[in-house]
Each structure stands twice: as C-alpha cells, then as structure tokens.
C-alpha positions as CSV (number, residue, x, y, z in Angstrom):
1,X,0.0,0.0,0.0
2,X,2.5,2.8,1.1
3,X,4.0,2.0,-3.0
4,X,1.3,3.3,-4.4
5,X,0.0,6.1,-1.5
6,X,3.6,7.6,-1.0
7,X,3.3,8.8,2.4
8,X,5.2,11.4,4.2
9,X,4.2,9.7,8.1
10,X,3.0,6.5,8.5
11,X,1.4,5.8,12.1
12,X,2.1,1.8,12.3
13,X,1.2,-0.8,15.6
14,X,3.8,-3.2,16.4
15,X,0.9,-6.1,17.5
16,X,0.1,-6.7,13.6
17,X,-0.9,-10.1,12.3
18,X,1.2,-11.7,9.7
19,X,3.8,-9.3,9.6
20,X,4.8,-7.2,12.7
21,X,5.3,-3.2,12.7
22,X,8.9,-3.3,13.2
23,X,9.4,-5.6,10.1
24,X,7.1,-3.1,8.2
25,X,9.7,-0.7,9.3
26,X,12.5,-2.5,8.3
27,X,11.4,-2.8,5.1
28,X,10.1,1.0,4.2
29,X,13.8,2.0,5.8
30,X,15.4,-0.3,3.1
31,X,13.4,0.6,0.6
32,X,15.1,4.0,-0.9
33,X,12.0,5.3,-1.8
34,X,10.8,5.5,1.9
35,X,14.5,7.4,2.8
36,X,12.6,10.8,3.9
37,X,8.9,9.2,5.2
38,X,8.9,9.7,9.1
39,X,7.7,6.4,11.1
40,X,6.2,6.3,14.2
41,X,5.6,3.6,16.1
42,X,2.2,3.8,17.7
43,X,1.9,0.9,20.4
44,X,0.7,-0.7,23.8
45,X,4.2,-1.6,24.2
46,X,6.2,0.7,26.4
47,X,9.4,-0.5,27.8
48,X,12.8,0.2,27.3
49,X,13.4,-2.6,25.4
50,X,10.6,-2.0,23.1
51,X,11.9,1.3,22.8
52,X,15.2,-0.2,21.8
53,X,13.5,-2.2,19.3
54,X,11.7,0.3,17.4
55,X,14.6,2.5,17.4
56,X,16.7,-0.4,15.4
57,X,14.1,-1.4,13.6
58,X,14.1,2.2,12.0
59,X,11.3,3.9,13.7
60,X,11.9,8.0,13.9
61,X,9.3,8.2,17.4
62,X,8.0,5.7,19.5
63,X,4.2,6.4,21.3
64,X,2.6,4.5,23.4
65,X,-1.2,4.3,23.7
66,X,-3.3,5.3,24.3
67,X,-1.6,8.3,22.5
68,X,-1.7,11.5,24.2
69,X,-3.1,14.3,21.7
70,X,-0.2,16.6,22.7
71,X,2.2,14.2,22.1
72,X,1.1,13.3,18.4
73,X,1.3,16.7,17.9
74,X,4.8,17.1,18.5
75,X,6.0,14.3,16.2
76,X,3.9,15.9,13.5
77,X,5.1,19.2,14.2
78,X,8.9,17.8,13.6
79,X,7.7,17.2,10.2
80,X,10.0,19.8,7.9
81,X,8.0,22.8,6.6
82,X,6.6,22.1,3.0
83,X,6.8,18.4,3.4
C-alpha cells in the first residue's frame, strides 16, 4: 500500500498479524524510496526494550497508547516545513 500512496508519516502498531510493525519498518527503511517518510511507532508496548527495538528497527518516534493528543502533535510538528 504505502507504493502506491507515497506517504510522508506513517502511524504503524507493532501487534500486527502476519507481519509485525517493526518488520514493516525495516522494510520502508530499506526501501530508498521511503528514505525521507517519518515512522512512528504507535503501540501498547512501552518499555525500554521495546523502545530499543523500534529504534533499530528504524522507527523515527515511539508512542505508546493510548496516545496523548499533545504528544502526536509534536511528532507531527517535527515534520519539515513544506513536506
């Protein structure tokens, strides 16, 4: 999907069926197309080693739900102007 839709953010759960967010990650991040799309990981995982795993995996940010509105904001406001 994200081929065709081209997105600048993609909002993506680790607790996925089939094929787990941080694999998802792994492959956007190795896919050259994907270089300048900001990940977050959105999750009801929340400890340091989850943290540690999104962050190899290739994740930008790392929120844990339920996601505070302020929060979400930020990441989005990190976005570069324009993009």
């Amino acid at each position: 999907m994200a081929t065709d839709f081209r997105p600048e953010v993609v909002l993506l759960d680790l607790g996925m069926p089939v094929m787990d967010g941080c694999e998802v990650a792994r492959r956007l991040r190795g896919d050259p197309r994907f270089a300048g799309v900001l990940l977050v990981a959105l999750t009801g995982y929340g400890q340091d080693e989850d943290r540690e795993r999104t962050a190899q995996a290739g994740f930008d940010h790392h929120l844990v739900k339920p996601v505070e509105m302020d929060a979400l904001r930020r990441v989005l406001a990190s976005l570069p102007v324009g993009a």
